[in-house]
N, C-alpha and C positions, 0 to 999 in steps of 0.2 A: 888846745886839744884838736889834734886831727882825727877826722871821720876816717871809719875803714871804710873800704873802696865796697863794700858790700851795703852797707848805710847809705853812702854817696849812690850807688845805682839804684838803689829799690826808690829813692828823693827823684832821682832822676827821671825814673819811670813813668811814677805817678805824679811828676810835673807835667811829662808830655801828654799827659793821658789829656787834658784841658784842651789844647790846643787841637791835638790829633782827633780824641774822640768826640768831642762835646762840640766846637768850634767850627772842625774843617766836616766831619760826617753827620753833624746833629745830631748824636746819640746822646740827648737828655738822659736819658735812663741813668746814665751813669753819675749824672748830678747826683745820687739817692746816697751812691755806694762814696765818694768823695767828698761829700761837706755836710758840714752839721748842718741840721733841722735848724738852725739860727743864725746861717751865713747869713754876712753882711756884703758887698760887692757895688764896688762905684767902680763900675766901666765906659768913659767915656768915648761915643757919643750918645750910647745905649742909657746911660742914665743909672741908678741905684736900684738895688733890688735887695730885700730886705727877706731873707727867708728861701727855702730851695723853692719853694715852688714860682715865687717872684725870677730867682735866677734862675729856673730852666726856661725862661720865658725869653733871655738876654740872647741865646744863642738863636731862639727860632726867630727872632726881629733881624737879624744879622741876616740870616739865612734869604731870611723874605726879602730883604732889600739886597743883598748881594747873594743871588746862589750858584753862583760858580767861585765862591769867596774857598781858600784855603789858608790857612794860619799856618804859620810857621817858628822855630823853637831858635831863637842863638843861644845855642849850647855856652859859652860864655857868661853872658845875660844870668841865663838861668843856674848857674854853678855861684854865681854872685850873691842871686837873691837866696839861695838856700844857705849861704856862709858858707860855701867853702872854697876854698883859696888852691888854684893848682899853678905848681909853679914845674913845668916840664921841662927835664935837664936833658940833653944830649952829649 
């Protein structure tokens, strides 16, 4: 089964949303609106975090020890982990 390209973008979106908003701007807040109240998260070197309030902790230690730190997405990567397969014909 392939994903409509409408599925595939809204996956997309709210994949980068991690990196872009939470990671590279620190906007915790947004941990609330993106994972359940029972995330679990092993990010190493940051360690495990058991709970949102545990993970909005993961990005401000990042922050504090690296803050000029900016995250970045491979589009690739990330089309992988969602399962979907693009195969671009020319």
């Amino acid at each position: 089964m392939v994903a409509d390209e409408s599925s595939t973008d809204k996956h997309k979106r709210l994949a980068r949303r991690v990196p872009d908003e939470i990671a590279s701007e620190g906007a915790i807040d947004v941990v609330d609106e993106l994972f359940a109240e029972n995330v679990v998260a092993h990010i190493n070197p940051l360690g495990a975090a058991d709970g949102r309030d545990e993970f909005q902790q993961l990005p401000q230690r990042m922050r504090a020890a690296c803050p000029d730190r900016q995250a970045t997405v491979d589009p690739y990567s990330l089309l992988r982990q969602l399962g979907v397969t693009e195969a671009p014909m020319k």
